[in-house]
DSSP file (Angstrom, degrees, kcal/mol; ACC not computed):
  #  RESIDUE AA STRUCTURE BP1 BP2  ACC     N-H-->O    O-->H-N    N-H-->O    O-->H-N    TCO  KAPPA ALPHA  PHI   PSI    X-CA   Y-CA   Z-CA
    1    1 A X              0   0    0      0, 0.0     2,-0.6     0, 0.0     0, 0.0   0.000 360.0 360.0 360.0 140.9   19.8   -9.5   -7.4
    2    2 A X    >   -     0   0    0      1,-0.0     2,-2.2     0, 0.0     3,-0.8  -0.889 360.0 -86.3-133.0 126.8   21.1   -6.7   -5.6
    3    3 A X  T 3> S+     0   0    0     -2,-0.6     4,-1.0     1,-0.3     5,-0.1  -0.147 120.4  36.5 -20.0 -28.8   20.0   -3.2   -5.4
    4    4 A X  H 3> S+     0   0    0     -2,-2.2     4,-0.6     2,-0.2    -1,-0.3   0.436 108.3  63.6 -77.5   0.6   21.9   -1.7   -8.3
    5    5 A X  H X> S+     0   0    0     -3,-0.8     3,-1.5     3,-0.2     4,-0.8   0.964 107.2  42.6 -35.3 -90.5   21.5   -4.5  -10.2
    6    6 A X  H 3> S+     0   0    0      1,-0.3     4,-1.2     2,-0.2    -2,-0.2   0.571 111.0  57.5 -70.7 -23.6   17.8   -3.9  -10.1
    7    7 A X  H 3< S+     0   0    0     -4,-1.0     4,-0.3     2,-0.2    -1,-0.3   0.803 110.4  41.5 -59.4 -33.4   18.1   -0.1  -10.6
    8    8 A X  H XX S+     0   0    0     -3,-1.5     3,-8.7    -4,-0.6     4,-0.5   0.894 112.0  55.0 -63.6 -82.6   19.9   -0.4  -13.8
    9    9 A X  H >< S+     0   0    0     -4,-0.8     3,-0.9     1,-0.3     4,-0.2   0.440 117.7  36.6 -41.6 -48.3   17.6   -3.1  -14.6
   10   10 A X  T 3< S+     0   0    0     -4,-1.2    -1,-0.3     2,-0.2     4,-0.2   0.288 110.4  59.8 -45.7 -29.8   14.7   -0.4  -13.9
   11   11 A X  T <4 S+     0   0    0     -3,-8.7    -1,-0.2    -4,-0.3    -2,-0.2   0.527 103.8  52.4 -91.1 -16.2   16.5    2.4  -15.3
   12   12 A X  S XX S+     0   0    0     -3,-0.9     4,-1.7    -4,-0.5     3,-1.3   0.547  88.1  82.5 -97.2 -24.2   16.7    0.5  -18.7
   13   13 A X  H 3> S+     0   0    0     -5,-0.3     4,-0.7     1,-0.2    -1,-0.1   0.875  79.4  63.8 -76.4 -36.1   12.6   -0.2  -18.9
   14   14 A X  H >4 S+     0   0    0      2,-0.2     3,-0.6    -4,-0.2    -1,-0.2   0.809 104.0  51.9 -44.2 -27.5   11.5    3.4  -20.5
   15   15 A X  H X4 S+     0   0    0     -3,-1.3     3,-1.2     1,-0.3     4,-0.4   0.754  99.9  60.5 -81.2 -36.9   13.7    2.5  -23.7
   16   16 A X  H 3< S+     0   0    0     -4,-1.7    -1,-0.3     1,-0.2    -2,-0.2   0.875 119.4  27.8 -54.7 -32.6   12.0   -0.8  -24.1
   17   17 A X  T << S+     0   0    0     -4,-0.7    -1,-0.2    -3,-0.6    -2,-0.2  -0.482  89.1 113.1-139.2  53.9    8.9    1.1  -24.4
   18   18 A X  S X  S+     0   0    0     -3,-1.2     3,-0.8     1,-0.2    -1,-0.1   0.726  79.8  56.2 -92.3 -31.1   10.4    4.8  -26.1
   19   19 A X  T 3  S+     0   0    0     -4,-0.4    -1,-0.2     1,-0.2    -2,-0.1   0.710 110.4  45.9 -91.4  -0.6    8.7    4.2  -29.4
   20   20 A X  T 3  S+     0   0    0     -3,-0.1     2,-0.4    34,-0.1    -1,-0.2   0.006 100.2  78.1-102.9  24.8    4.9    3.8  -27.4
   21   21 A X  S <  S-     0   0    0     -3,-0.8     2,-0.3    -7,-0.1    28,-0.1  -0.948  87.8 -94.8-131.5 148.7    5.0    6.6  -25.3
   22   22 A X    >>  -     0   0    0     -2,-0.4     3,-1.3    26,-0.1     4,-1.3  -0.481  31.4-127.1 -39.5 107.7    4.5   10.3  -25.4
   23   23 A X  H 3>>S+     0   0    0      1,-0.3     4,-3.3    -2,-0.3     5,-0.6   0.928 116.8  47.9 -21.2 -74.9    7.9   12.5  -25.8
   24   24 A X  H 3>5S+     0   0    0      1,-0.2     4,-1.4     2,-0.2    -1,-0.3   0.870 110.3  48.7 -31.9 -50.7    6.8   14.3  -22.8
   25   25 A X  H <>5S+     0   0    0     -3,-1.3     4,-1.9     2,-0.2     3,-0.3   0.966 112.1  52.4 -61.2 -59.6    6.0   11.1  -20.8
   26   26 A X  H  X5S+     0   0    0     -4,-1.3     4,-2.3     1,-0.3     3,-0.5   0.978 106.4  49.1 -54.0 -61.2    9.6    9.6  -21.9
   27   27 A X  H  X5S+     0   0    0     -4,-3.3     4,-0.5     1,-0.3    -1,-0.3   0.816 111.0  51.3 -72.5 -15.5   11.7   12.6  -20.7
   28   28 A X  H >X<S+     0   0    0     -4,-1.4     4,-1.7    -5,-0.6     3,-1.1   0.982 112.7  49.0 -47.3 -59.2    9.7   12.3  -17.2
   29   29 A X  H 3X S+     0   0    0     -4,-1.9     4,-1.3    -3,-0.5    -2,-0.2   0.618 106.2  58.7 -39.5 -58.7   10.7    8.6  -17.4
   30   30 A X  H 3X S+     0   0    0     -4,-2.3     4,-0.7     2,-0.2    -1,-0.3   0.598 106.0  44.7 -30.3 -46.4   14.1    9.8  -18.1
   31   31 A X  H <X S+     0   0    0     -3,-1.1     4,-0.8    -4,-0.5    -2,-0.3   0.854 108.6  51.4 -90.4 -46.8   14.6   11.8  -14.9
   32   32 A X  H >X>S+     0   0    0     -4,-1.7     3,-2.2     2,-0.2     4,-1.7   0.914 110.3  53.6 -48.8 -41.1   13.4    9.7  -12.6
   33   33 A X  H 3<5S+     0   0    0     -4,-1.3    -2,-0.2     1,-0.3    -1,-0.1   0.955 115.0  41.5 -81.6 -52.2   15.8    7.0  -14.1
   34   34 A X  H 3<5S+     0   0    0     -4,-0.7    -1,-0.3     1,-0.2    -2,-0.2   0.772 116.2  52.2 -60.5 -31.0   18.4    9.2  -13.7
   35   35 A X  H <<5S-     0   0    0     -3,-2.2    -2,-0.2    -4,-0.8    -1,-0.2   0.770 105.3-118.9 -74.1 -28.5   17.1   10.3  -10.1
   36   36 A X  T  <5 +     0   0    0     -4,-1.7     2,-2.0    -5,-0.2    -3,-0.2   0.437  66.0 141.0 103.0  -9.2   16.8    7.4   -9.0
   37   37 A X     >< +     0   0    0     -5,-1.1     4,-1.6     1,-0.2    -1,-0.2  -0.402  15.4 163.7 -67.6  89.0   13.0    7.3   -8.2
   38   38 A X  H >>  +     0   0    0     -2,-2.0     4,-2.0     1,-0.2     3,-0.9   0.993  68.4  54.6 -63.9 -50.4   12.0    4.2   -9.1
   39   39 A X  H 3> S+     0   0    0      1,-0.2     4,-2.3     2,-0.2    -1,-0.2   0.870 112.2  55.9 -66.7 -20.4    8.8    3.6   -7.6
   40   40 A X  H 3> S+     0   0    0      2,-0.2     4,-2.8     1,-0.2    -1,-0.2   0.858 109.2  47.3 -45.7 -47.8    8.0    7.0   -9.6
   41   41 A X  H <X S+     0   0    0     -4,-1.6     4,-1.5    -3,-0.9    -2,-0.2   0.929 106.1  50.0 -40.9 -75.8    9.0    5.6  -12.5
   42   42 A X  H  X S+     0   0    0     -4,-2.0     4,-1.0     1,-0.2    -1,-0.2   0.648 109.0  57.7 -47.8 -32.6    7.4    2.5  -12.5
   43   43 A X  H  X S+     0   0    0     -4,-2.3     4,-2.2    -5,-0.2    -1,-0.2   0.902 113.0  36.9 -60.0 -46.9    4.1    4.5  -11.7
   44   44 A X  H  < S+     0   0    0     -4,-2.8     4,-0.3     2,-0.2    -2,-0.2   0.563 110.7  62.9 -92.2   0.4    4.3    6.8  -15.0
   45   45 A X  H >X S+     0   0    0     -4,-1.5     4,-2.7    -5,-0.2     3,-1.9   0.967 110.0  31.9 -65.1 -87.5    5.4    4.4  -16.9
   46   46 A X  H 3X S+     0   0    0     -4,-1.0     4,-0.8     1,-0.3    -2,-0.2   0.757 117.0  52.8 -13.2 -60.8    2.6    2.2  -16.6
   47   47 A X  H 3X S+     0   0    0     -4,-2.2     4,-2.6     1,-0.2     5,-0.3   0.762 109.5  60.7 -66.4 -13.4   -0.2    4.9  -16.3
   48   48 A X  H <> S+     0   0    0     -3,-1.9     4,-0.9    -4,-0.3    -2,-0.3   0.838 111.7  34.2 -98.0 -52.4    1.7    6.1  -19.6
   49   49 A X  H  <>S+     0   0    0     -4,-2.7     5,-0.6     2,-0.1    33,-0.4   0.404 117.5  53.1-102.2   9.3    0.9    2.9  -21.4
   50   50 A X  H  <5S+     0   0    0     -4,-0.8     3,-0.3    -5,-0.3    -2,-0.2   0.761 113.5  38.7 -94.9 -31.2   -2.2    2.4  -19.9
   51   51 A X  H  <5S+     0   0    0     -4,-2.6    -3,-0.2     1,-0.3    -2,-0.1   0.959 120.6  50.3 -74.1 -64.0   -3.9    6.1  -20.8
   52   52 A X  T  <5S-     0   0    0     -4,-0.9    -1,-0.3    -5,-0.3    -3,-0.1   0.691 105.1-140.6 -54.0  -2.4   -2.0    5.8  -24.2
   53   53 A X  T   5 +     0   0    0     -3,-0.3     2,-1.2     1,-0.2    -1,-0.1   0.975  39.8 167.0  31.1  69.1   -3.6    2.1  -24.7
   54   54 A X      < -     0   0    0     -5,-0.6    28,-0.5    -6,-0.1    -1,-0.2  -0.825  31.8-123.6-110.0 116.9   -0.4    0.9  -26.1
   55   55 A X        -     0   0    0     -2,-1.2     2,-0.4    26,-0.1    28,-0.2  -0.037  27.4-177.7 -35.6 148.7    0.2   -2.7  -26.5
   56   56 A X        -     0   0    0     26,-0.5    28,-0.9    28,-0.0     5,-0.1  -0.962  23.6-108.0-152.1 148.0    3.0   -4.7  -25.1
   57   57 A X  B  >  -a   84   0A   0     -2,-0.4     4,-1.4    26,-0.2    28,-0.2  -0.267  31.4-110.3 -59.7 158.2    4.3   -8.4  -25.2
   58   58 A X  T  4 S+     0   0    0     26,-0.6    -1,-0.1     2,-0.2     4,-0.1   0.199 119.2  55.3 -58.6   6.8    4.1  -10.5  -22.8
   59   59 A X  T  > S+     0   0    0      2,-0.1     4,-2.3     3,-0.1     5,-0.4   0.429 106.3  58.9 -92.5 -34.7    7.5  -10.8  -22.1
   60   60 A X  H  > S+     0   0    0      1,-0.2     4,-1.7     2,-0.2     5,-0.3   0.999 107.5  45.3 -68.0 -39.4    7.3   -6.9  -21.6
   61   61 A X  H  X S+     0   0    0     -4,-1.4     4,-3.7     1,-0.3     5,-0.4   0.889 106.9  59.8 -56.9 -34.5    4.7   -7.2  -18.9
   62   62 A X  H  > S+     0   0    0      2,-0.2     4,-1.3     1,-0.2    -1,-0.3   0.824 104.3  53.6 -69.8 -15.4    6.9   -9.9  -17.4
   63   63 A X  H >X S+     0   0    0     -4,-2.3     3,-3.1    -3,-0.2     4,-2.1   0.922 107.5  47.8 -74.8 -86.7    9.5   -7.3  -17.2
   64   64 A X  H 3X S+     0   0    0     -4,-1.7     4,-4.8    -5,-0.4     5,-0.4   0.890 110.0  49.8 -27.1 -55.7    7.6   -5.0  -15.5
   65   65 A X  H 3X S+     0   0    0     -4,-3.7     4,-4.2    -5,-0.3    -1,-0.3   0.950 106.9  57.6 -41.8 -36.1    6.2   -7.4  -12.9
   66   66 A X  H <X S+     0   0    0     -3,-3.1     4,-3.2    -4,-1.3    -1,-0.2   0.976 111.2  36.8 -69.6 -43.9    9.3   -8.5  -12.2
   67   67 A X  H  < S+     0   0    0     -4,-2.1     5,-0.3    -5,-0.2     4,-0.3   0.955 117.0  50.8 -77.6 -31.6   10.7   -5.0  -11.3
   68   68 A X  H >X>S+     0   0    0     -4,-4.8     3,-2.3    -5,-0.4     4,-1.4   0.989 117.4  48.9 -66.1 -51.9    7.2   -3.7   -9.5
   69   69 A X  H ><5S+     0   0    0     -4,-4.2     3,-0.7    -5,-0.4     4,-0.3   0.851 110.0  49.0 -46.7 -64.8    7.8   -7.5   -7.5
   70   70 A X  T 3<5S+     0   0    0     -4,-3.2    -1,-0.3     1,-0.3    -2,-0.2   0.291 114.3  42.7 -90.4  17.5   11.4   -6.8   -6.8
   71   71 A X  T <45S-     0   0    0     -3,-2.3    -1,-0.3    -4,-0.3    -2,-0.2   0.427 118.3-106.0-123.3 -15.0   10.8   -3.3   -5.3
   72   72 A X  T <<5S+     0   0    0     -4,-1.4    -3,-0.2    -3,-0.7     2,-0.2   0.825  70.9 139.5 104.3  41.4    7.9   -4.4   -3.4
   73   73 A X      < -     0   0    0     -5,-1.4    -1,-0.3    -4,-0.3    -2,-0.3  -0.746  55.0-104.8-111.5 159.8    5.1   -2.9   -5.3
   74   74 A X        -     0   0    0     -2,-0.2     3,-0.2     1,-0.1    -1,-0.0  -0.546  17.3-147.5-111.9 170.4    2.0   -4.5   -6.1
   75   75 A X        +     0   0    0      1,-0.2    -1,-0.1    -2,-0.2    -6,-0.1  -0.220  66.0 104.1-135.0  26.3    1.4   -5.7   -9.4
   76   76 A X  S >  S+     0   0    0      1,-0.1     3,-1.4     2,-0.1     4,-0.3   0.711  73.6  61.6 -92.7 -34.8   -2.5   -5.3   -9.8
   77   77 A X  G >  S+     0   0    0      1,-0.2     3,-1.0     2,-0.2     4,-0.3   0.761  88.2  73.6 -72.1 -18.7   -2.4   -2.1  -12.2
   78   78 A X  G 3  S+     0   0    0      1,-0.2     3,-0.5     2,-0.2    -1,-0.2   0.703  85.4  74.7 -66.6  -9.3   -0.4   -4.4  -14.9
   79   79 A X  G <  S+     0   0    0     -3,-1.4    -1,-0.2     1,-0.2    -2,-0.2   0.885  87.0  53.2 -55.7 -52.7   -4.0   -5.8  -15.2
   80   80 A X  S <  S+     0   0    0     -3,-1.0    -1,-0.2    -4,-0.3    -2,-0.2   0.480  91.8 105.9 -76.5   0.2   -5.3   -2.8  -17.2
   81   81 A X  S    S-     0   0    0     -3,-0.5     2,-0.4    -4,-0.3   -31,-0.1   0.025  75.0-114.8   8.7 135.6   -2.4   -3.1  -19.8
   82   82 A X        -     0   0    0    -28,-0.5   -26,-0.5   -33,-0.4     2,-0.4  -0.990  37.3-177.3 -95.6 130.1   -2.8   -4.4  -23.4
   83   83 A X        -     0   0    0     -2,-0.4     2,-0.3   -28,-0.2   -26,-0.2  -0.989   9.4-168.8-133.6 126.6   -1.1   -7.2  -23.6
   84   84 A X  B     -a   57   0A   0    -28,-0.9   -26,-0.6    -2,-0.4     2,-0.2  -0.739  36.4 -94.0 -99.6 138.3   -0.6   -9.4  -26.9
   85   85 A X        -     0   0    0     -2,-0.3    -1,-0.1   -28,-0.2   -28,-0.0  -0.464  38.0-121.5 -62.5 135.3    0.7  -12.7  -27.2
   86   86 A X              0   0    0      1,-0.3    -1,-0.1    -2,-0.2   -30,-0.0   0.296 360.0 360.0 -70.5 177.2    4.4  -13.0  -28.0
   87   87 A X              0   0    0     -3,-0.1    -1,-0.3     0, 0.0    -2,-0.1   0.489 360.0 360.0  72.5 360.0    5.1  -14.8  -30.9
């Protein structure tokens, strides 16, 4: 995958999760997408659905891993996450 690839992909992950998050939180989420800050992103995103203790699938987590993985970010805060079994 190659670096816009994986920005879109990145840019796309607030929407997945528009309808557990704070207004405020989303339109942060929004601007970075739009800035281009990812690793910003990926930070308030996460702290965003950890403080709000909003659930997400396990496919959603995998998403996430996958993009903190493929920017080179570590992937220990996705621990404090609720995460519910798919299906």
């Amino acid at each position: 995958m190659n670096e816009a690839e994986l920005a879109g992909r990145t840019a796309r992950l607030p929407e997945i999760f528009a309808d557990r998050l704070p207004a405020g939180d989303l339109a942060g989420l929004r601007s970075m997408a739009r800035g281009g800050e990812w690793d910003e992103l990926l930070d308030l995103l996460i702290a965003a659905l950890r403080v709000t203790r909003a659930p997400i699938s396990e496919q959603e987590r995998d998403q996430l891993q996958a993009a903190l993985s493929d920017w080179g970010m570590p992937t220990t805060q996705l621990e404090e996450l609720i995460v519910r079994a798919d299906g």
